[in-house]
C-alpha positions, -999 to 999 in steps of 0.1 A, spaced: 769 -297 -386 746 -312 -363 708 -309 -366 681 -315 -341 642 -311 -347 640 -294 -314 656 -261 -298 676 -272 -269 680 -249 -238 708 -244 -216 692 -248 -179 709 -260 -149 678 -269 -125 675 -295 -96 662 -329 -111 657 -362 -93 653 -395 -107 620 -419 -92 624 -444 -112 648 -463 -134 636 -494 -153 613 -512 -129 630 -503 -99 624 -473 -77 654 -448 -70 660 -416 -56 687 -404 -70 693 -368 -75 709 -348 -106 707 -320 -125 698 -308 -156 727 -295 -184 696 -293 -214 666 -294 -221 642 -297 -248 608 -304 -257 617 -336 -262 643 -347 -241 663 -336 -214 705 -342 -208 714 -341 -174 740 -356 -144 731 -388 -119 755 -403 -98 743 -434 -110 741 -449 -145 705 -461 -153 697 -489 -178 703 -483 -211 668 -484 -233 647 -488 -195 616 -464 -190 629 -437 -166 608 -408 -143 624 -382 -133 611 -349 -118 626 -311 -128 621 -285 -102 613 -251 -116 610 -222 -94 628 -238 -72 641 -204 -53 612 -188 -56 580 -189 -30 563 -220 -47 578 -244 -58 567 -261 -90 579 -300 -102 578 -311 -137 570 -352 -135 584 -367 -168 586 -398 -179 603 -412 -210 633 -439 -219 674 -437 -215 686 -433 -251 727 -428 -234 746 -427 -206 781 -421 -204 807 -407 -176 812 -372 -172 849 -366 -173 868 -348 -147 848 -364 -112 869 -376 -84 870 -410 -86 847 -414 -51 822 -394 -67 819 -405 -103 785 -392 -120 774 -396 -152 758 -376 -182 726 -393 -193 702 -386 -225 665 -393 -220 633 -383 -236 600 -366 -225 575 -386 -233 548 -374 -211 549 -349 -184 529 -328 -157 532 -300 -133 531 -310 -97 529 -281 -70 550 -287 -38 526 -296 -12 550 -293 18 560 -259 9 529 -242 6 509 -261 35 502 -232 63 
């Protein structure tokens, strides 16, 4: 039986990668679970393994205002996610929440 220290969440929201390792991306994802301290969710591309990672988690994101959660933490796995068309091949990837902070959607709410 597997234990974790944290309650994971089912949540399928809009998440978007910003940066992987040193590099900046924007690649865009979503999540499958989260935690408080960590998050597994699908990229079309596989980051480095063990690299610093940001990554931003809309919430709301149907509602009036939108409301991003910017995290940062580290890659701890990334594997393929089975049953993709070989063209669009994505992959399932384990990070942790290190640090985080809400960020309101400026465009949005600019009248």
């Amino acid at each position: 039986m597997e234990q974790r220290r944290t309650r994971r969440f089912k949540l399928q929201l809009p998440l978007s990668i910003t940066r992987s390792g040193v590099e900046r991306v924007a690649l865009i994802g979503e999540t499958k679970n989260i935690s408080s301290s960590g998050v597994l969710f699908t990229a079309g591309r596989e980051p480095d393994l063990g690299g610093p990672i940001e990554y931003i988690i809309t919430l709301n994101h149907e509602g009036p205002q939108t409301v991003n959660l910017r995290c940062i933490g580290k890659v701890l796995r990334a594997e393929p996610s089975g049953g993709e068309q070989k063209d669009e091949l994505s992959y399932q990837i384990a990070a942790t929440l290190e640090r985080y902070e809400f960020v309101r959607d400026q465009a949005r709410n600019a009248v």
